[in-house]
Phi, psi and omega in degrees: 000133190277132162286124187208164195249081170301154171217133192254136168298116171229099185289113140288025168312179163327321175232193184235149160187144182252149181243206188206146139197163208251148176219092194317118209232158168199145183245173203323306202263047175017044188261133183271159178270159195242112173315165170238295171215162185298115187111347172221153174232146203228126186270015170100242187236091179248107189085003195107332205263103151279118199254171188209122200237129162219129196257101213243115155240123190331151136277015183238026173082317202310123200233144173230118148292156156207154197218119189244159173236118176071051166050194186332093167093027167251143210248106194313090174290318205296014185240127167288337164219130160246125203274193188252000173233170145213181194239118199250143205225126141243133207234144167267165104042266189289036113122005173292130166198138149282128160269157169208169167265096180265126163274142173258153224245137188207113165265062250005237195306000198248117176244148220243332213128171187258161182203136172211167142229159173248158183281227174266007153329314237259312189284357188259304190293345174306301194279009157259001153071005165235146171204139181260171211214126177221139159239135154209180213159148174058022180057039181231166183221121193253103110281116201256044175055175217265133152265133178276114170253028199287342198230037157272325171274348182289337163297313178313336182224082222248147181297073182313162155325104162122353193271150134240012186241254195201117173264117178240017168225139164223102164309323162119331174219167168270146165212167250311068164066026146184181204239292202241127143328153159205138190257174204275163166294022168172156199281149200284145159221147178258133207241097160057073171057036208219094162332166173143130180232053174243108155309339180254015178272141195302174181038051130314287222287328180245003188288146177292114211239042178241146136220154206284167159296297177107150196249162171227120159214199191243315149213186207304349117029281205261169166325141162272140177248175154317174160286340195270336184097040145221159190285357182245128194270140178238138194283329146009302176218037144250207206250152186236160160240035178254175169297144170089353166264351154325296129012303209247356167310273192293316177335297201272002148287295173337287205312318218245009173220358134074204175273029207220048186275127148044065180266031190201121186329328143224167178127160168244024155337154219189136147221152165279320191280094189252177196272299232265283195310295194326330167304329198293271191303356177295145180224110161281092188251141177273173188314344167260016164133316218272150160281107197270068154231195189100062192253160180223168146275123155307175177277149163307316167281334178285305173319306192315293253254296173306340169293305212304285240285323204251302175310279182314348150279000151091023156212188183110017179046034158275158190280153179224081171254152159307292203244121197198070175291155179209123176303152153237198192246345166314105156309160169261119212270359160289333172187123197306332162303000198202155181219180212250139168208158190226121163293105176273012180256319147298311168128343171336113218249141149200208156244104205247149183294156208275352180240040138318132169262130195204185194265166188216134151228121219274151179215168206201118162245157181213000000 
């Protein structure tokens, strides 16, 4: 029988909503654990105490434990004195150990549990996936045996129905015909004239994976403009950089440089394969079969975002390069030459001339 550990979710998003998912638990003496109630799991008589450990996570890694005895509003009876801290010990296999301060949570006479939270440490000790837990305090000691936090982060980003990439926005509901952000599995490279971000399509590994933003202008000639055809930007019909604007960001590139954008501050060099179209035209078919589009360049915040929630968490299937620049679908609202771009190895946002070659990863809502 598999051991396990709830752990409840909570996105910090625009709204709040909680999931579940299970974490291979064990306590010192391989006693296995006993469900209590639906949403807790309990290890049983640890110190005198049946204690229940439940874990409220964050969508930036913040983790708060708590330890409870006989579920909700229950009073840590088995401590002959109670301080107003304890001293929380997590130690990885290799030799990591975090210290902490657990306050105890008081409900007048009633104490409900201990609370702490960790911080970004929760990404380091996650990839050695075993860790022990010691509490201690009032010259008394909880060892409350080993957690696998190895499947913690797939709590922090949990898989909607429909997904194939890596999702880092959940908005809470659906409006106007989608909910979740999703960045593609793996970064667009063009494989024989072909958009594809399938890491199993043959010649992936050498395909060609920088493109320019690309210039706008009405001919070779003329000024570079906006996405609206004037040198001056109005946000009204131009390109935006929050969340949720992507989407209509690449619309209004495709549309005003068609298949013929810029590749030079002047001159009348010309390409289709621009950062915003190579996004437009990508077709994703996933392992059963489906047809996967409606893919964009993201916004300068949907990037932004996408670093915090998917890099800095050590997932999303990015290269792990020195120079590993990422386009956004943003104009730079100062000058019709330069566009938003984000340095994934620090998360540094900046504005760059339109003819930078640089990496692109298509995002898709749904």
């Amino acid at each position: 029988m598999k051991k396990t550990l709830l752990f409840l979710l909570v996105l910090a998003m625009t709204v709040t909503a909680a999931f579940a998912v299970t974490v291979a638990f064990s306590d010192n003496n391989g006693t296995a654990l006993s469900e209590e109630m639906p949403g807790t799991f309990s290890t049983g008589a640890v110190g005198g105490l049946p204690l229940t450990w439940t874990v409220e996570i964050s969508t930036y890694g913040d983790f708060s434990f708590v330890l409870k005895e006989n579920g909700v509003d229950a009073k840590l009876s088995g401590m002959q004195t109670v301080a107003s801290t304890y001293e929380v010990v997590i130690s990885s296999k290799l030799g990591f150990s975090f210290p902490y301060t657990a306050r105890v949570i008081r409900n007048g006479s009633t104490y409900n549990g201990l609370k702490f939270t960790m911080g970004e440490e929760f990404d380091y000790l996650s990839e050695f996936g075993t860790v022990e837990i010691v509490i201690t305090g009032n010259g008394c000691t909880y060892d409350l045996g080993s957690v696998d936090l190895s499947a913690a982060l797939a709590a922090l980003y949990p898989i909607p129905e429909g997904s194939v990439g890596f999702v880092f926005y959940d908005k809470g509901e659906y409006s106007d015909g989608w909910r979740y952000l999703e960045a593609a599995p793996a970064d667009l490279k063009l494989v024989n004239g072909v958009p594809t971000v399938d890491e199993n399509t043959p010649g992936y590994d050498k395909g060609e994976d920088e493109f320019i933003f690309g210039y706008y202008r009405t001919s070779a000639d003329g000024k570079n403009l906006f996405v609206n055809g004037d040198t001056l930007y109005y946000y009204l019909d131009c390109t935006d950089k929050e969340v949720g604007t992507g989407m209509r960001n690449t619309e209004l590139l495709v549309n005003a440089m068609g298949d013929a954008a810029y590749e030079q501050v002047t001159g009348s060099k010309t390409t289709d394969l621009y950062a915003a179209k190579v996004c437009a035209d990508l077709v994703y078919v996933d392992g059963e079969g489906n047809v996967i589009d409606g893919w964009f360049l993201p916004s300068r915040e949907e990037l932004a975002l996408m670093f915090t929630v998917l890099k800095q968490k050590k997932t999303g299937n990015f290269p792990d390069t020195y120079y590993d620049d990422y386009w956004s679908s943003s104009e730079y609202v100062m000058f019709p030459n330069t566009a938003w771009y984000q340095y994934f190895t620090d998360g540094d946002t900046y504005d760059g001339n339109r003819d930078y070659y640089f990496r692109v990863r298509p995002v898709r809502a749904f």
